[in-house]
C-alpha positions as CSV (number, residue, x, y, z in Angstrom):
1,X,-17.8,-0.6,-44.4
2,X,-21.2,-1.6,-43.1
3,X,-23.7,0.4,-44.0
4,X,-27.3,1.0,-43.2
5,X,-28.4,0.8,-46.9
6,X,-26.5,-2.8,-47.3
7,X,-28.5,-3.6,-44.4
8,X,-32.1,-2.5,-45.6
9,X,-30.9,-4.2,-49.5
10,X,-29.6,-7.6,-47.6
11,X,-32.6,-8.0,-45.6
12,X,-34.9,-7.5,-48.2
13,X,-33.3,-9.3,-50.2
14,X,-33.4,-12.3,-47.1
15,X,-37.0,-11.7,-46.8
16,X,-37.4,-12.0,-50.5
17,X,-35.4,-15.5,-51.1
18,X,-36.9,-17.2,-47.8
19,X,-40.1,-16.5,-49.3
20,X,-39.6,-18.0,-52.5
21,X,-37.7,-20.8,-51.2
22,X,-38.8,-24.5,-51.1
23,X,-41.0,-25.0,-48.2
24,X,-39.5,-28.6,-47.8
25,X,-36.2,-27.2,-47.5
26,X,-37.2,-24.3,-45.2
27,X,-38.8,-26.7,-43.1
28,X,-36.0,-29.6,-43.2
29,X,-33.3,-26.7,-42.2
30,X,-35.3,-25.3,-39.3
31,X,-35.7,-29.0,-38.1
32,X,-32.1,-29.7,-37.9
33,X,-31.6,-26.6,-36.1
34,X,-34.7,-27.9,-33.6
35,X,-32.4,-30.8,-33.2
36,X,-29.7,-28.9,-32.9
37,X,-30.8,-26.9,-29.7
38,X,-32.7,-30.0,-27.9
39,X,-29.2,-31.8,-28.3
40,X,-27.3,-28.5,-26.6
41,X,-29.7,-28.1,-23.9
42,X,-31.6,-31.4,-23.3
43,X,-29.1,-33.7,-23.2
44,X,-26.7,-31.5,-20.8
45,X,-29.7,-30.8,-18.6
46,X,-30.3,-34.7,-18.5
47,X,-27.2,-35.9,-17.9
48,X,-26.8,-33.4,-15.4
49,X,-30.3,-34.0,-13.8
50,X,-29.4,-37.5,-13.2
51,X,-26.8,-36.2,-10.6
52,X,-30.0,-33.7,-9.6
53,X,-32.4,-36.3,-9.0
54,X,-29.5,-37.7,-6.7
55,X,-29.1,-34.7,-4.8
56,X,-32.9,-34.3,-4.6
57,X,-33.1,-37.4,-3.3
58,X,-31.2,-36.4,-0.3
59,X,-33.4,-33.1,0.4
60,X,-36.7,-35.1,0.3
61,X,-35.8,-38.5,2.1
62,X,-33.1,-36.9,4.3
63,X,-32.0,-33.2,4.8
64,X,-35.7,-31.6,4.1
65,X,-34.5,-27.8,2.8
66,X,-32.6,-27.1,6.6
67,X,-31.2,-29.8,8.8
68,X,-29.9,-29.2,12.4
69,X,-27.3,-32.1,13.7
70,X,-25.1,-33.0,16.1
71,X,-21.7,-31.5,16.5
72,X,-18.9,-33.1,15.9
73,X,-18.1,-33.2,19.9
74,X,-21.0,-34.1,21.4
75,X,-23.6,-37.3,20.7
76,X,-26.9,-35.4,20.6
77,X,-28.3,-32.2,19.9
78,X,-28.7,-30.3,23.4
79,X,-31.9,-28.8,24.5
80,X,-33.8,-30.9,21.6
81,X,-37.1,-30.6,23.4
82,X,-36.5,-26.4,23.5
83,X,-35.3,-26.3,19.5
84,X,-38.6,-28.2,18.5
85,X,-40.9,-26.6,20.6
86,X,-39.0,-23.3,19.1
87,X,-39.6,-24.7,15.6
88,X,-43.3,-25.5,15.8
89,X,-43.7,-22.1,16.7
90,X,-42.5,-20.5,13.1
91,X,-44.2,-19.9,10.5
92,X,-41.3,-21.2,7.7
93,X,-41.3,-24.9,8.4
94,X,-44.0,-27.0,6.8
95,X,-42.8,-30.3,8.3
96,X,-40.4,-30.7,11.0
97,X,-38.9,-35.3,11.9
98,X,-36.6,-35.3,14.9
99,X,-35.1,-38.5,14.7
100,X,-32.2,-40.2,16.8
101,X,-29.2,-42.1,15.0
102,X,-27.2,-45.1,16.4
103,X,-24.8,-47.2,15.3
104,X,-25.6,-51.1,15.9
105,X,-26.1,-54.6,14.2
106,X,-28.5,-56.7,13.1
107,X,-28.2,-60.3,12.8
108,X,-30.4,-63.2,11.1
109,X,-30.9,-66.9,11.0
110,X,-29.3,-67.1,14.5
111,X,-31.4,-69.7,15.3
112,X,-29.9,-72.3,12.2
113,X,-26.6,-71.7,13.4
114,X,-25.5,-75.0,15.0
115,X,-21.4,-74.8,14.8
116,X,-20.2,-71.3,17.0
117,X,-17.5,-71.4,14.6
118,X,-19.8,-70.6,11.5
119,X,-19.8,-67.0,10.5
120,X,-22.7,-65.4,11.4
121,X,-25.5,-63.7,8.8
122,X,-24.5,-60.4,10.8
123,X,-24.0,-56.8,9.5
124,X,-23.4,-53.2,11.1
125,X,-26.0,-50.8,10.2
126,X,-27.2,-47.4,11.0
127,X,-30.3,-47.7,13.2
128,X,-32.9,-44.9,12.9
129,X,-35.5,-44.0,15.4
130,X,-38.5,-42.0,13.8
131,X,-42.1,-40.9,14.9
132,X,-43.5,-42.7,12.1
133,X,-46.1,-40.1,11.3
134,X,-44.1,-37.0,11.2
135,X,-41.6,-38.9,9.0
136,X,-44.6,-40.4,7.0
137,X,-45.4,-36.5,6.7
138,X,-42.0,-35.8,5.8
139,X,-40.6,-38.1,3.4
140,X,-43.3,-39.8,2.4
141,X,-41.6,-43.4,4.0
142,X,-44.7,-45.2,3.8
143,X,-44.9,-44.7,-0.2
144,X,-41.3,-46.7,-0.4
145,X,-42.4,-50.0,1.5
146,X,-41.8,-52.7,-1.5
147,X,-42.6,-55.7,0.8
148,X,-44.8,-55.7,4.2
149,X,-46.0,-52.7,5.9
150,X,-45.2,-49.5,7.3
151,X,-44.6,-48.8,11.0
152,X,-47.5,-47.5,13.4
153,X,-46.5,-45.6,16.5
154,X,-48.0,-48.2,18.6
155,X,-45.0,-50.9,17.0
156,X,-43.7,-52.5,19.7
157,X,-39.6,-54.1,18.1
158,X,-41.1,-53.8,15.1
159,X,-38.4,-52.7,12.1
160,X,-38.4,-51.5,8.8
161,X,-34.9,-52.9,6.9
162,X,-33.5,-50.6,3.4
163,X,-33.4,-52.7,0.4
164,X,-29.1,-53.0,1.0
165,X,-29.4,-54.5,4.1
166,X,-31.0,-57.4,2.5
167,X,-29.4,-60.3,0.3
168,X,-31.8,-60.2,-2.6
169,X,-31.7,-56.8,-3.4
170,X,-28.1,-55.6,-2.3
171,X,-25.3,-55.7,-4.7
172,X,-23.7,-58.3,-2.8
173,X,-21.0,-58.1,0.2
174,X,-18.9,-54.8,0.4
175,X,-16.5,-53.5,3.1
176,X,-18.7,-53.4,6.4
177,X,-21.7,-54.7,4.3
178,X,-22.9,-58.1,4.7
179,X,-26.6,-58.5,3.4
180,X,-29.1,-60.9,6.0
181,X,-30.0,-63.9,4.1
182,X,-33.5,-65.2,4.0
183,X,-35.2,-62.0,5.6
184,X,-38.9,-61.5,4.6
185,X,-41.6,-59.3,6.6
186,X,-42.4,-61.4,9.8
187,X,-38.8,-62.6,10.0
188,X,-37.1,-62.2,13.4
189,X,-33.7,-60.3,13.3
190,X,-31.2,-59.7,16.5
191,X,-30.9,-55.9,17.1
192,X,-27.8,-54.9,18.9
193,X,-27.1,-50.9,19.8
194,X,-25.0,-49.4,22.4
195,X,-24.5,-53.0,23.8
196,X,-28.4,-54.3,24.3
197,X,-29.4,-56.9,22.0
198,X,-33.3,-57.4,21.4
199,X,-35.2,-59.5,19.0
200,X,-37.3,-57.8,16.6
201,X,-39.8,-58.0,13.5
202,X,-39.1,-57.4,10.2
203,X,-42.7,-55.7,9.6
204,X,-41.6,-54.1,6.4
205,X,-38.8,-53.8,3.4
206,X,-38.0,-50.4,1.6
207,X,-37.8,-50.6,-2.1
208,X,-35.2,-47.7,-3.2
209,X,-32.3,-46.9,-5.7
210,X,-29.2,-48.4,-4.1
211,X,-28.1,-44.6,-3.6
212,X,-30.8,-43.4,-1.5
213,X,-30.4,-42.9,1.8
214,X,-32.6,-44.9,3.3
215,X,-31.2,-47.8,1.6
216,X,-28.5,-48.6,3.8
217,X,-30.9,-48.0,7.5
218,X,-33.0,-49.5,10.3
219,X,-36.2,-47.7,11.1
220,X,-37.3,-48.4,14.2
221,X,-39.9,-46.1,16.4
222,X,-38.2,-43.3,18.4
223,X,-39.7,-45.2,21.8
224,X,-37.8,-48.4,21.5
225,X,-34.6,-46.5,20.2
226,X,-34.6,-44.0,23.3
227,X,-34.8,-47.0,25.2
228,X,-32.0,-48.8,23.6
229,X,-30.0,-46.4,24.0
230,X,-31.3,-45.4,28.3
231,X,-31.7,-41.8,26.8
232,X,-34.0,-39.9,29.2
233,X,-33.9,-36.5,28.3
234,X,-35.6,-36.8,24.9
235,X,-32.2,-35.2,23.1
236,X,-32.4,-36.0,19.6
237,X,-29.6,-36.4,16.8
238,X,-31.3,-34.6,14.3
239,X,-34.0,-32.4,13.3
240,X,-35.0,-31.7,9.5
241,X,-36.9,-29.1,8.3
242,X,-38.8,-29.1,5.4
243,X,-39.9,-25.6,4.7
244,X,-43.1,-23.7,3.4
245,X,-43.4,-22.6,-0.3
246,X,-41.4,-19.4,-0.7
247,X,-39.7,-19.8,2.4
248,X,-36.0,-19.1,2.0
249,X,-33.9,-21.9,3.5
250,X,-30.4,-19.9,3.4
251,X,-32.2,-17.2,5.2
252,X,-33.9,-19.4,7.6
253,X,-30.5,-20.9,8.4
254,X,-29.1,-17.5,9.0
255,X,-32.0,-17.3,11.0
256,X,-31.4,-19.9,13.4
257,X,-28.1,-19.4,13.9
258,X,-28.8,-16.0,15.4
259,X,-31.2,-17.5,17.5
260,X,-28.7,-19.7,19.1
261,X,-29.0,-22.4,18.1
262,X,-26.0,-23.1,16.5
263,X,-24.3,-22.6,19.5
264,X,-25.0,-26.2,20.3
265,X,-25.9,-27.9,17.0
266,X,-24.9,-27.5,13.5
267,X,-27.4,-25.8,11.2
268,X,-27.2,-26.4,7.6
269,X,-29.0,-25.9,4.3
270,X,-29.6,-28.7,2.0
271,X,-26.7,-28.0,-0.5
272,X,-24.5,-27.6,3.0
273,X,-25.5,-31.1,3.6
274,X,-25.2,-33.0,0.5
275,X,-21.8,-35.2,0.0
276,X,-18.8,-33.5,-1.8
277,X,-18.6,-36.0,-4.8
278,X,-22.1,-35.1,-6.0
279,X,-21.1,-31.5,-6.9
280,X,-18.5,-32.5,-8.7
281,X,-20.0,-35.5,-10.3
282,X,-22.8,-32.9,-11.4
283,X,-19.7,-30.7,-12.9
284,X,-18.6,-33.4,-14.9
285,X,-21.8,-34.9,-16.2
286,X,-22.3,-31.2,-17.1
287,X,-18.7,-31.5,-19.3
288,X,-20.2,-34.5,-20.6
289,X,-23.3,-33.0,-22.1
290,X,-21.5,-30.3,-23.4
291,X,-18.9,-32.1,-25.2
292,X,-22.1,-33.7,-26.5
293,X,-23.8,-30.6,-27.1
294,X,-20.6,-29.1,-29.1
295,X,-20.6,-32.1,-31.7
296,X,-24.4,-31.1,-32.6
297,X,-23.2,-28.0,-32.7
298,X,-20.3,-28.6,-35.9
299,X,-23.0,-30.5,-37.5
300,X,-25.5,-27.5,-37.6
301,X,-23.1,-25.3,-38.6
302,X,-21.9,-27.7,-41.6
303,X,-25.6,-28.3,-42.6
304,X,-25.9,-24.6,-42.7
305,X,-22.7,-23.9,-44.6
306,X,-23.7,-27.1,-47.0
307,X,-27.2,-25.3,-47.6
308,X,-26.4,-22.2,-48.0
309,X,-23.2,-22.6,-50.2
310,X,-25.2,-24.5,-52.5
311,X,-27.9,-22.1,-52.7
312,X,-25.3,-19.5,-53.8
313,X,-24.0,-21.7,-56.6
314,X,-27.1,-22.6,-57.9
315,X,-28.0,-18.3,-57.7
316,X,-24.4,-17.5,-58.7
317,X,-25.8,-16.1,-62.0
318,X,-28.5,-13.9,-60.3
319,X,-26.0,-12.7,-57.5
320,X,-24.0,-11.5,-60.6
321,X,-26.6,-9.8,-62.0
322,X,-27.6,-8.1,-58.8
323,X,-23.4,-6.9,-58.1
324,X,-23.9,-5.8,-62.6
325,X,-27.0,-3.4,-61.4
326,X,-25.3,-2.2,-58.5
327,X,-26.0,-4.2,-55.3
328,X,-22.9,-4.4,-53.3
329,X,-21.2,-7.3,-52.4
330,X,-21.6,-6.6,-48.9
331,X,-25.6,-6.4,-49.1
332,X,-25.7,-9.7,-50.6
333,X,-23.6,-11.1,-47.7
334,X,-26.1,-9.7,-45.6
335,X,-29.0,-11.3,-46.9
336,X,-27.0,-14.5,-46.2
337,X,-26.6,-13.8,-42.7
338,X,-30.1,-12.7,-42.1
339,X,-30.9,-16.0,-43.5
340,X,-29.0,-17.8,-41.0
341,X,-30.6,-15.9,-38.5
342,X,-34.0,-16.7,-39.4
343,X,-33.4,-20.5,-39.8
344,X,-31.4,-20.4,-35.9
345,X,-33.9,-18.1,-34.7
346,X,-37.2,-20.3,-35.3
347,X,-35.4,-23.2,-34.5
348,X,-34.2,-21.5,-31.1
349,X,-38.1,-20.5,-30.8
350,X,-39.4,-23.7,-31.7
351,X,-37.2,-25.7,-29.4
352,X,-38.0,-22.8,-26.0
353,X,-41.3,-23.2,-26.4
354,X,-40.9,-27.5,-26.5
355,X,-38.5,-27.2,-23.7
356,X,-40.5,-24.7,-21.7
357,X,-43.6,-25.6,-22.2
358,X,-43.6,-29.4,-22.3
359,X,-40.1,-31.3,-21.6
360,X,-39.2,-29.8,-18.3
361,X,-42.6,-29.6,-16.3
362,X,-43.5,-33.2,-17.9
363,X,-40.3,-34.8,-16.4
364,X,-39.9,-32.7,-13.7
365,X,-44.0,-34.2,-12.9
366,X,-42.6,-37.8,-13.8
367,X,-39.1,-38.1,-13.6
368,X,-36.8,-40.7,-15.6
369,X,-36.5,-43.5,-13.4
370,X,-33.5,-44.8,-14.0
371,X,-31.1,-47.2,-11.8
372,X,-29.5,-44.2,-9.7
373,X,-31.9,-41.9,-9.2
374,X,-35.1,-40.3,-10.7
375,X,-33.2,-38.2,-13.4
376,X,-34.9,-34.5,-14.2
377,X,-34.0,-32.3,-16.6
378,X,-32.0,-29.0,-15.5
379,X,-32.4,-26.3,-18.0
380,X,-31.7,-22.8,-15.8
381,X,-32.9,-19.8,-18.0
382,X,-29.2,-18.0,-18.2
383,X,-27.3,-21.4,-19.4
384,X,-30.3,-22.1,-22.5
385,X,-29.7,-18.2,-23.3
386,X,-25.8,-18.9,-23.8
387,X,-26.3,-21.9,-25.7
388,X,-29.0,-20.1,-27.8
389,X,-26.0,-17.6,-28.7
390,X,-23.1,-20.4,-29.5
391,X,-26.3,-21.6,-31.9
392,X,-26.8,-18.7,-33.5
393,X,-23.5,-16.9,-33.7
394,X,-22.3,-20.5,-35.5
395,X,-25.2,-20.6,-38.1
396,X,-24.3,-16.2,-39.1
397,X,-20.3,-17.6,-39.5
398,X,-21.7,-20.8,-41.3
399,X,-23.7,-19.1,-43.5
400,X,-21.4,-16.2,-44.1
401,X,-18.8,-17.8,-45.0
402,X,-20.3,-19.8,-48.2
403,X,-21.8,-16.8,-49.0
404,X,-18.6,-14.6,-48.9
405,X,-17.3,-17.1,-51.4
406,X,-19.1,-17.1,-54.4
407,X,-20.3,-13.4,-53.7
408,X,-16.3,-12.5,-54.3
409,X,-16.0,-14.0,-57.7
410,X,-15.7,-12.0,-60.6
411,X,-19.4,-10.3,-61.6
412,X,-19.0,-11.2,-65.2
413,X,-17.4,-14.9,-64.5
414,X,-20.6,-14.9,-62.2
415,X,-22.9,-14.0,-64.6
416,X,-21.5,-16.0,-67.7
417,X,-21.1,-18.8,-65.4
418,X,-17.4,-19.2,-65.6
419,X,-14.9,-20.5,-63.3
């Protein structure tokens, strides 16, 4: 029975052995078990940020932390002009982009087509019309232009194209996708929405991941849009918010709604907003890094058990000795555990205070850019905690077990050193 006693005796006797022990050794086991917890929690919260960074993506080019849309029954939000004067007027929103959304086409190299039976370089898109200065304020649109320049509000059919509208940086032709050939800032493109065709400028090319969702649109200032489409009554098709530090945007949803507003628009957060698949791509990156994680795990545990059942055959004759003077059994196994516990708790220690204090505000600062998405790693308090306990309740069995085994020899074989 576990006893207070065997617990003073095996931790002393812990402290005593970690003391004496080889520094190298000490050092080396604590490392692996470093490694050990960086594996568990990095390399889950990385695999899982890459699906973040997606998501993110989203909030900061599209959504901002509240977006109010059309319904599904109507093509414009009503009383637009009433919900953004509203808006301006509270204190939560830090940046507010109304912009209007059409479907249309865009066509190039019209002019080299000779035969009317030649297909023509001509794709649908989703045309976007934008006050280029709140959305500049918003986004930060401006800081993606890869070729030309940005719009002005004084651009008169002047465009700005995403990166998948165009031939040399698409990933080819796919279903309702055909990239414009030979497009460069300053070339003219046919713009067709809601049956009006008008030439415009290319002024500018964006330049981001293929995911993002500006890659796939037409800016184009809110003036000529409006026009386009002979709407009058400044009625918008969306609105997104991007709210103040500490503002609550599930609250300020909730808030809206009983305002009104959602009696003609729909009012959504940012994860409300977000595409299905990316939750559960994020749940089974999350799988990934775990199945990951669990593999670091076994090999802690079997450096542990490795160390620690060699350092009780190589102290088989002392443990004797200890069990012949009257030192139970059970105090000995203690000291084995506590063992394990020091060696899992500095490396727990050790790998907080690198993940803490260094890994996740460096990359969360400067993100991974990777093909996808601007990967972050996602490290929430309560999951490194768990993981923490699967790494140390593994090292206590991993070193108790070892232990357990020579400590239940025979004292005198122990002691003689006889099998």
């Amino acid at each position: 029975m576990l006893s207070l006693t065997n617990i003073r005796v095996g931790f002393y006797l812990a402290v005593r052995q970690v003391r004496r022990a080889n520094l190298w050794t000490t050092g080396l086991i604590v490392f692996v078990m470093l490694l050990t917890f960086l594996n568990l929690v990095v390399v889950t919260g990385l695999l899982v940020g890459i699906v973040a960074g997606i998501s993110n993506q989203f909030r900061i080019q599209e959504t901002g932390d509240v977006m109010v849309s059309t319904l599904d029954t109507k093509d414009y939000i009503e009383n637009s002009s009433q919900i953004l004067s509203f808006l301006h007027t509270l204190p939560q929103p830090k940046v507010i982009s109304a912009r209007y959304l059409a479907a249309g086409t865009i066509e190039a190299n019209y002019f080299e087509r000779i035969d009317p039976n030649e297909k023509p370089n001509k794709t649908g898109a989703s045309i976007v019309g934008i006050d280029p200065v709140a959305e500049d304020r918003f986004s930060k649109l401006s800081s993606y232009v890869g070729e030309g320049q940005y719009l002005s509000p004084s651009d008169y059919d002047a465009v700005l194209l995403g990166p998948q509208l165009v031939d040399r940086y698409s990933f080819g032709e796919q279903p309702g996708l055909t990239p414009l050939k030979k497009v460069y800032p300053g070339t003219k493109i046919r713009l067709t929405i809601n049956g009006y065709t008008r030439e415009v400028i290319v002024k500018g090319i964006l330049k981001v991941p293929a995911n993002s969702p500006l890659a796939a649109r037409v800016f184009m200032p809110d003036t000529e849009v409006r026009q386009l489409l002979g709407r009058t009554d400044y009625n918008v098709n969306e609105i997104a918010v991007l709210l103040a530090p500490g503002a609550d945007a599930n609250d300020f949803r909730d808030f809206l709604k009983r305002s009104g507003i959602a009696a003609g628009a729909k009012v959504r957060t940012f994860e409300d907003s977000i595409p299905n698949g990316v939750a559960e791509v994020q749940n089974t990156f999350g799988m990934i890094g775990n199945a990951i994680g669990s593999i670091g795990l076994a090999v802690a545990a079997i450096t542990i058990f490795i160390v620690i059942f060699i350092n009780a055959i190589t102290r088989r004759k002392f443990i004797g000795i200890l069990k012949g003077i009257g030192i139970s059994g059970e105090a000995i196994e203690i000291s084995y555990i506590f063992q394990s516990l020091f060696y899992a708790a500095i490396g727990s220690a050790l790998g907080i205070s690198i993940l803490y204090g260094f890994l996740v505000p460096y990359v969360s600062a400067h993100p991974i850019v990777l093909p996808i998405s601007n990967a972050i790693i996602v490290a929430p308090l309560n999951g490194t905690l768990i993981r923490i306990g699967l790494l140390v309740l593994t090292t206590v069995v991993a070193g108790y077990l070892p232990s357990r085994m020579i400590v239940r020899k025979n004292t005198l074989n122990s002691i003689l050193g006889r099998n």
